[in-house]
N, CA, C and O of each residue as an XYZ file, in Angstrom:
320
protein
N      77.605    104.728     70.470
C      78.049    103.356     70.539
C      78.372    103.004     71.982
O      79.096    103.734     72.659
N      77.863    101.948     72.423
C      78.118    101.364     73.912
C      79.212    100.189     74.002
O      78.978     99.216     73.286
N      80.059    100.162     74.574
C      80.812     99.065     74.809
C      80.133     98.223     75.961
O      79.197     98.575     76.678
N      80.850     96.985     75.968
C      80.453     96.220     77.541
C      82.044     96.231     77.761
O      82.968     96.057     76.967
N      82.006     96.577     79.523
C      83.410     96.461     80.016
C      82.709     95.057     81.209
O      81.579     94.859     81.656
N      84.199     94.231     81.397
C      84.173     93.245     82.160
C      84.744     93.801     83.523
O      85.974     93.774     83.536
N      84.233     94.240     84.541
C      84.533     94.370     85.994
C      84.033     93.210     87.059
O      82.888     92.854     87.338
N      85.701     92.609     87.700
C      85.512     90.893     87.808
C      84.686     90.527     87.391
O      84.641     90.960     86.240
N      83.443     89.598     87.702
C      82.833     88.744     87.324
C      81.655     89.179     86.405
O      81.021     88.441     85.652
N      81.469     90.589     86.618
C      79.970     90.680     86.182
C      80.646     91.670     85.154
O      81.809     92.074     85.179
N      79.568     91.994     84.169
C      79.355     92.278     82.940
C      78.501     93.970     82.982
O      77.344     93.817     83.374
N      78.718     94.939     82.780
C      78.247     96.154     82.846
C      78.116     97.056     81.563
O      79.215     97.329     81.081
N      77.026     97.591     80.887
C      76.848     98.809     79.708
C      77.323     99.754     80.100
O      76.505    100.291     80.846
N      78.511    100.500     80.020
C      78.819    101.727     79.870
C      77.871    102.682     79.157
O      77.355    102.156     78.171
N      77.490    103.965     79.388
C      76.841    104.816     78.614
C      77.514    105.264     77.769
O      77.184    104.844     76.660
N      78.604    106.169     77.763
C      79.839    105.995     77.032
C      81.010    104.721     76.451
O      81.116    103.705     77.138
N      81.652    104.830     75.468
C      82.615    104.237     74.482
C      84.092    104.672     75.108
O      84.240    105.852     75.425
N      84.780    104.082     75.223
C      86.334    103.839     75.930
C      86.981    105.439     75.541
O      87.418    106.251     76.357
N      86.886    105.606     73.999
C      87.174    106.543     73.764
C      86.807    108.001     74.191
O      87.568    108.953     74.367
N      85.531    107.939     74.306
C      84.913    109.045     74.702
C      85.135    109.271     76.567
O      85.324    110.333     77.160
N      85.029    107.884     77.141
C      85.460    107.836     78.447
C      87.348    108.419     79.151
O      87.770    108.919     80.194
N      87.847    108.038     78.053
C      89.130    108.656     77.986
C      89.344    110.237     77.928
O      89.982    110.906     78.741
N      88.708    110.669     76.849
C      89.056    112.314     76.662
C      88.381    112.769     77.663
O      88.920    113.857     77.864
N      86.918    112.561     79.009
C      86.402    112.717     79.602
C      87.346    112.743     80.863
O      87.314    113.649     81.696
N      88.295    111.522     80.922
C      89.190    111.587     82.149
C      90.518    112.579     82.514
O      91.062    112.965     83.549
N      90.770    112.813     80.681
C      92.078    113.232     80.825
C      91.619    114.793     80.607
O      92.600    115.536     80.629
N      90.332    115.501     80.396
C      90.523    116.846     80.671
C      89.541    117.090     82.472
O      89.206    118.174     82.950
N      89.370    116.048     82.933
C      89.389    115.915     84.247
C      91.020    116.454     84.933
O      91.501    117.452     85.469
N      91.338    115.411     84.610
C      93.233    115.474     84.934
C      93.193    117.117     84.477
O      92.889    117.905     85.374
N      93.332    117.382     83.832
C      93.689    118.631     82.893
C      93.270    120.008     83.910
O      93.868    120.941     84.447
N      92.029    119.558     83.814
C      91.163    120.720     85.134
C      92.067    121.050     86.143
O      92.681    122.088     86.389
N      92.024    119.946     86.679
C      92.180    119.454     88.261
C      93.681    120.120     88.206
O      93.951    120.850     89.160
N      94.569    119.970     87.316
C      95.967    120.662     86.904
C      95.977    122.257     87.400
O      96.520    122.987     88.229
N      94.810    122.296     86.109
C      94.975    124.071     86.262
C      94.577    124.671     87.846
O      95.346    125.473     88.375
N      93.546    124.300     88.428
C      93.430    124.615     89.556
C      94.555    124.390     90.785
O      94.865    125.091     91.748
N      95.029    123.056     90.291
C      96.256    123.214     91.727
C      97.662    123.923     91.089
O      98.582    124.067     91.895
N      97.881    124.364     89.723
C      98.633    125.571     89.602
C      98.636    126.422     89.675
O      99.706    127.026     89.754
N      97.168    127.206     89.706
C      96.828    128.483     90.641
C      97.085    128.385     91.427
O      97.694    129.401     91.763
N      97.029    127.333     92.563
C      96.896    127.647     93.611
C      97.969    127.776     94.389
O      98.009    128.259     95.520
N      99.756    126.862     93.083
C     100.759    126.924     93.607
C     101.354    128.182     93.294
O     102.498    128.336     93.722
N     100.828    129.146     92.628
C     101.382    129.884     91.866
C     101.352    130.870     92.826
O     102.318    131.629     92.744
N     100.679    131.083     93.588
C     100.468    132.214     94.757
C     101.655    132.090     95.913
O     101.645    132.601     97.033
N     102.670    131.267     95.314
C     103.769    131.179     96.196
C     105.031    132.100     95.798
O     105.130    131.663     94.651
N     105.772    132.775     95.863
C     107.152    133.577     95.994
C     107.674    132.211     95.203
O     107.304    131.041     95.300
N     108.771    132.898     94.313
C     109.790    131.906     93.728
C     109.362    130.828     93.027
O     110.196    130.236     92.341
N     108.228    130.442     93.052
C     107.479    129.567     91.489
C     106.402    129.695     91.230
O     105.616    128.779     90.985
N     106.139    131.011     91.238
C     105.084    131.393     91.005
C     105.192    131.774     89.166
O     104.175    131.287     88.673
N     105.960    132.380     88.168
C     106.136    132.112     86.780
C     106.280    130.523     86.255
O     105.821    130.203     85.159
N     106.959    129.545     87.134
C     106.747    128.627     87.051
C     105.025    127.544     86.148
O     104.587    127.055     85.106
N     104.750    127.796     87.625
C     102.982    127.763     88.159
C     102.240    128.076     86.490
O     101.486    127.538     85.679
N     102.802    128.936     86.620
C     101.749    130.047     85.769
C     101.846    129.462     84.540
O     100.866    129.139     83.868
N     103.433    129.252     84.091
C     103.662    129.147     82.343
C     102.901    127.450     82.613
O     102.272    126.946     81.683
N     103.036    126.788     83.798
C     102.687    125.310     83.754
C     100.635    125.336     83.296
O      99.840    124.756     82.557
N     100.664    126.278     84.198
C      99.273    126.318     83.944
C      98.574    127.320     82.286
O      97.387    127.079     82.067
N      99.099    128.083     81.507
C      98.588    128.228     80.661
C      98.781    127.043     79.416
O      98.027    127.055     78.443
N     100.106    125.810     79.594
C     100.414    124.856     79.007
C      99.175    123.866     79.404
O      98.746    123.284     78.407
N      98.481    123.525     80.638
C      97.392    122.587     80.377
C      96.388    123.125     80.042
O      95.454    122.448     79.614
N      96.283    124.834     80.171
C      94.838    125.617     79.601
C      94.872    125.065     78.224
O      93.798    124.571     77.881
N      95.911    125.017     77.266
C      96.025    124.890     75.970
C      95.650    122.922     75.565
O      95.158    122.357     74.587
N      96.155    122.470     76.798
C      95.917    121.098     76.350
C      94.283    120.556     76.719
O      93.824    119.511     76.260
N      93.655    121.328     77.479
C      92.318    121.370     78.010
C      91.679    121.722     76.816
O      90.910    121.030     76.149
N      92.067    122.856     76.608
C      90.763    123.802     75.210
C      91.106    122.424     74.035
O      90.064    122.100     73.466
N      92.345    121.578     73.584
C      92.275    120.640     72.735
C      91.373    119.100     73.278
O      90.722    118.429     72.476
N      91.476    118.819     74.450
C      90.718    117.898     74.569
C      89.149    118.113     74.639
O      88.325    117.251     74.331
N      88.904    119.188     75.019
C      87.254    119.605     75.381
C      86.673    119.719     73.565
O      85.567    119.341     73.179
N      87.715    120.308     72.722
C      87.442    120.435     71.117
C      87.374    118.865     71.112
O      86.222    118.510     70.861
N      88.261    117.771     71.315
C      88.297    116.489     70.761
C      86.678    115.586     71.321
O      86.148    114.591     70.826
N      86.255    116.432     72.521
C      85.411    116.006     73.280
C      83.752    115.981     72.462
O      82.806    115.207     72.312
N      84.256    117.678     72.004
C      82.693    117.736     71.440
C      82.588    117.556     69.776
O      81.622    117.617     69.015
N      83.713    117.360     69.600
C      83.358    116.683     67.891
C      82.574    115.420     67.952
O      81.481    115.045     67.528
N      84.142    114.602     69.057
C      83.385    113.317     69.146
C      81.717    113.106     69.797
O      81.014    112.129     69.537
N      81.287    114.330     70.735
C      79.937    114.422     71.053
C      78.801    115.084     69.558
O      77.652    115.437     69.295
N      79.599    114.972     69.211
C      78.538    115.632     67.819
C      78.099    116.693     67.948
O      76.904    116.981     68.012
N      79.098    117.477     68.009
C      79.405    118.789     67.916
C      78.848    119.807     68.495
O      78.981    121.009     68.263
N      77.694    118.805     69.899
C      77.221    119.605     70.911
C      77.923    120.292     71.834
O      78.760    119.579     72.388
N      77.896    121.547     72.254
C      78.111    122.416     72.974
C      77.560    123.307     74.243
O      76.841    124.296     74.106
N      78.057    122.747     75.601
C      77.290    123.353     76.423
C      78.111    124.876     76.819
O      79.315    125.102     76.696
N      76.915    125.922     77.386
C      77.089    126.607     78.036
C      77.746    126.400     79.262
O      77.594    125.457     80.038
N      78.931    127.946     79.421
C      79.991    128.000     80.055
C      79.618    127.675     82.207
O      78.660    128.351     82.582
N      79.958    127.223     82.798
C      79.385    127.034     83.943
C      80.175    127.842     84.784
O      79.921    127.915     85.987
């Protein structure tokens, strides 16, 4: 299903549906999480911090990427 989004004046087809564009952004966010908690985690003194922060968005990642590919119809790509 395609939505039309209004950006000012002109009129544009999304390839994706709001919804699907959403779970797409927020395990973006999610990613982008886990990597800069590795990377804080390599610090003295919040480094358990880091860590418990980052297996908490691993868990919210593996649920959006599941919400991702139902809603993709239940396609599944290989790991990159």
């Amino acid at each position: 299903m395609q939505q039309t989004r209004q950006t000012d004046s002109t009129a544009s087809r999304s390839p994706v549906d709001d919804a699907t564009y959403d779970l797409l952004q927020a395990l973006t966010s999610k990613l982008e999480a886990i990597e800069a908690y590795q990377m804080y985690a390599e610090d003295e003194g919040v480094r358990d911090l880091f860590e418990r922060l980052g297996r908490e968005e691993q868990q919210h990642a593996e649920q959006l990427l599941t919400a991702l590919r139902q809603r993709l119809g239940g396609r599944s790509g290989g790991s990159a």
